[in-house]
Structure formats: C-alpha cells, structure tokens
C-alpha positions as CSV (number, residue, x, y, z in Angstrom):
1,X,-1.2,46.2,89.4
2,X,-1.9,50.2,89.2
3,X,0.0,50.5,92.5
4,X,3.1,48.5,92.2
5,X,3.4,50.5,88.9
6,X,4.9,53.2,91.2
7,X,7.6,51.2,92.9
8,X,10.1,51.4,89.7
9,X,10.2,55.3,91.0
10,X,12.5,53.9,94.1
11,X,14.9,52.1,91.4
12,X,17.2,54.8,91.4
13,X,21.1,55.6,93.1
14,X,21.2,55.4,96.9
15,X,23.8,58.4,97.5
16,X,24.7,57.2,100.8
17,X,26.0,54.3,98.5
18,X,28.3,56.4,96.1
19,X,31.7,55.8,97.5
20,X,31.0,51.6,97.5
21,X,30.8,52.1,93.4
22,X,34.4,51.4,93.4
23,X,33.5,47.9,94.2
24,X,31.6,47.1,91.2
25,X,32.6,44.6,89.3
26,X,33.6,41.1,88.9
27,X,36.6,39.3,90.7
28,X,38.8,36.3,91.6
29,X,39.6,36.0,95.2
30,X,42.9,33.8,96.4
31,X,42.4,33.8,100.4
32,X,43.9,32.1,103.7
33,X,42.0,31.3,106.2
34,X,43.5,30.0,109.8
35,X,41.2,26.6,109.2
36,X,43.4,25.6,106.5
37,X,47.0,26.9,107.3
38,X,49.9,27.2,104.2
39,X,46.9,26.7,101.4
40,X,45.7,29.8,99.2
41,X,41.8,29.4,98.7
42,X,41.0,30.5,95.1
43,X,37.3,31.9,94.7
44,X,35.3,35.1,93.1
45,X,33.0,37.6,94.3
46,X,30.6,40.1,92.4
47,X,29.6,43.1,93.5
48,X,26.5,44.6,91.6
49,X,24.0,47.4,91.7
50,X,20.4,46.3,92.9
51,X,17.1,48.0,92.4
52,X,18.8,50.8,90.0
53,X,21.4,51.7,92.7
54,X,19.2,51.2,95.7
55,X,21.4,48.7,97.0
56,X,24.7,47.0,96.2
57,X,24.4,43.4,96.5
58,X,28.1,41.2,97.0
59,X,28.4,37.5,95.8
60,X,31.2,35.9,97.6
61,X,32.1,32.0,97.1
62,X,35.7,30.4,98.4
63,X,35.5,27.2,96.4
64,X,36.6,25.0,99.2
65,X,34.9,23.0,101.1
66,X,33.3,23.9,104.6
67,X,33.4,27.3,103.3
68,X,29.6,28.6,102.6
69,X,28.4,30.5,99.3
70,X,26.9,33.5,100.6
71,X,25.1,36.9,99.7
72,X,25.6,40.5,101.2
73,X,23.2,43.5,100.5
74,X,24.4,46.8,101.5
75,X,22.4,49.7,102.4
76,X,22.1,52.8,104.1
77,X,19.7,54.8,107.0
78,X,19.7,58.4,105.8
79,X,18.3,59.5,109.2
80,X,22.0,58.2,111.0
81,X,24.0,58.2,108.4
82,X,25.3,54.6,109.1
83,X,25.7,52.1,106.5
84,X,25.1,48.3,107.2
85,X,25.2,45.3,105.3
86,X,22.8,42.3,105.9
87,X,24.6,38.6,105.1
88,X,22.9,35.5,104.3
89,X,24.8,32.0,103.3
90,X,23.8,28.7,102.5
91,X,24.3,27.3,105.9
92,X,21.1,29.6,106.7
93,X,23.2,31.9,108.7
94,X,22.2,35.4,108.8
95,X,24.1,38.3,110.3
96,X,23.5,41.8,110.4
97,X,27.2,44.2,109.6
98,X,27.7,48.1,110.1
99,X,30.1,49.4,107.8
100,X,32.3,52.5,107.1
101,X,34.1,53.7,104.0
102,X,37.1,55.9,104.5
103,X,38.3,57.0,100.7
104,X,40.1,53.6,99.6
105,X,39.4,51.9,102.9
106,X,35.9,49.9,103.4
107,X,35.3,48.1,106.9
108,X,32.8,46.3,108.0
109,X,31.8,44.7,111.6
110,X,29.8,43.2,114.1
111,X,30.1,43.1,117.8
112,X,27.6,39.6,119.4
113,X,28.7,38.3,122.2
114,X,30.9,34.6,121.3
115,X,31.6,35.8,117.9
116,X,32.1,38.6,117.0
117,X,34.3,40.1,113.4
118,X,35.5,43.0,111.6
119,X,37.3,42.9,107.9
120,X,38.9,45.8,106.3
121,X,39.4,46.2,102.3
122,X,41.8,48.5,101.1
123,X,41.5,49.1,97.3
124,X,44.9,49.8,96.1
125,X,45.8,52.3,93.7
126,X,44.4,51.5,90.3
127,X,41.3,49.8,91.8
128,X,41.9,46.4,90.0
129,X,43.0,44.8,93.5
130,X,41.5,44.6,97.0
131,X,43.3,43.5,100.6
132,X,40.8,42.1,102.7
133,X,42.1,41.5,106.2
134,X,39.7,39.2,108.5
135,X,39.6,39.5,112.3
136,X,37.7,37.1,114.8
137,X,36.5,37.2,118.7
138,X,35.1,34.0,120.0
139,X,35.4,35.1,123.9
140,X,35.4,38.8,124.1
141,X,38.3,40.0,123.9
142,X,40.7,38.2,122.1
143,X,40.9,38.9,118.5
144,X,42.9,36.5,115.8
145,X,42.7,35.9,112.5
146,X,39.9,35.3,110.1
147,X,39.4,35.3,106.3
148,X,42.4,37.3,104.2
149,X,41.2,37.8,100.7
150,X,43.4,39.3,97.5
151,X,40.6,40.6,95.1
152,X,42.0,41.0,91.6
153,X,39.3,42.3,89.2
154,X,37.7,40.3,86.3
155,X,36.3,42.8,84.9
C-alpha cells in the first residue's frame, strides 16, 4: 500500500485542461437529431473534474430511445499540445476524439473511414447555455447532419 500512497500527488489541475472549466457543471439538453425529424429530444449532461483536475469527465444521456447513455473523459498530451477525448457508451462503442478550444468555441472530431464526425459548442455569452452543432460522414465526403444539442445549465 506504501506505493499507491504516492499516486494522490497526480490528483491535481491538468493546465492543458483550463479553458474546458467553463463546462463544469450540470445541464438539460433539448436536441434534434436527423433520426427523429420535427421532435426536440430532452436530456442532461454533466461535466465534472476527475482525479483533482486531471481529467474532465462528460455524462451525456438523450432520454429517447435508440439513443445510448454514454461517458467522455477529456485529456491532454503535453509533449503535442493536442487535446483528445476518449468516448465510451452503453452499446460498448468506443471512439477515440481530438479536440480544440478556441475562447467560447469547443470542437471536437474524428476522421475513420465510413464514419466519421465533428460537433462544435459555442458557449454563449453568460455561460449558462451551449449550441452544439453535429456533423456526420458515412462515405467520405459527404457531410450532413448529426446531433444538435441546446445545453442550458442546472447548475
């Protein structure tokens, strides 16, 4: 047990990390979503500090069905620079995302071949709300919509 004791030294704010604070919090979601045309999708997401800052983890869950629960865990690689967040849902799908923040503007992608996305929140002026605009590619080139998401804070 002596040298796990050492570990809690790593709990502690990832700087790379800093600008995602804004996110932090808890919030109701109403989202559209090409699948289900002329409905708005209520939901909630969390976004939390892990491991004393290390990482920010993000809860999402559309409560509608066919759409999964799922996890996201943001992190950073000091040596690049880049910033990436790892998602995991309950349909056991697993997908690796880079990710940029631009002051009010986060975005996050991923480029596979057959399916490939990219989202961008913009946190508008008194941080209490979030536009999340969803893009797919299924064959390469073509992009169309995905998830849009209205994030008005809880607290």
């Amino acid at each position: 047990m002596k040298r796990l004791q050492g570990i809690h030294k790593a709990h502690i704010p990832n700087p790379a990390l800093n600008e995602l604070g804004k996110l932090v919090g808890q919030w109701t979601t109403a989202s559209t979503h090409p699948a289900v045309p002329n409905k708005v999708l209520a939901g909630k997401s969390s976004f939390e500090w892990i491991e004393g800052g290390a990482f920010l983890k993000w809860y999402l869950e559309v409560e509608e069905e066919g759409f999964p629960v799922g996890i996201g865990i943001f992190g950073s690689d000091d040596a690049t620079g880049e910033l990436f967040m790892l998602y995991f849902d309950e349909r056991k799908i697993s997908r690796k995302y880079e990710v940029s923040v631009n002051g009010n503007v986060v975005k996050w992608w991923r480029n596979v071949s057959g399916f490939s996305q990219r989202y961008s929140w913009t946190i508008k002026g008194d941080g209490n709300t979030i536009l999340g605009k969803g893009e797919l590619c299924e064959d390469g080139e073509t992009w169309g919509k995905d998830l849009d998401q209205t994030f008005t804070r809880v607290k």
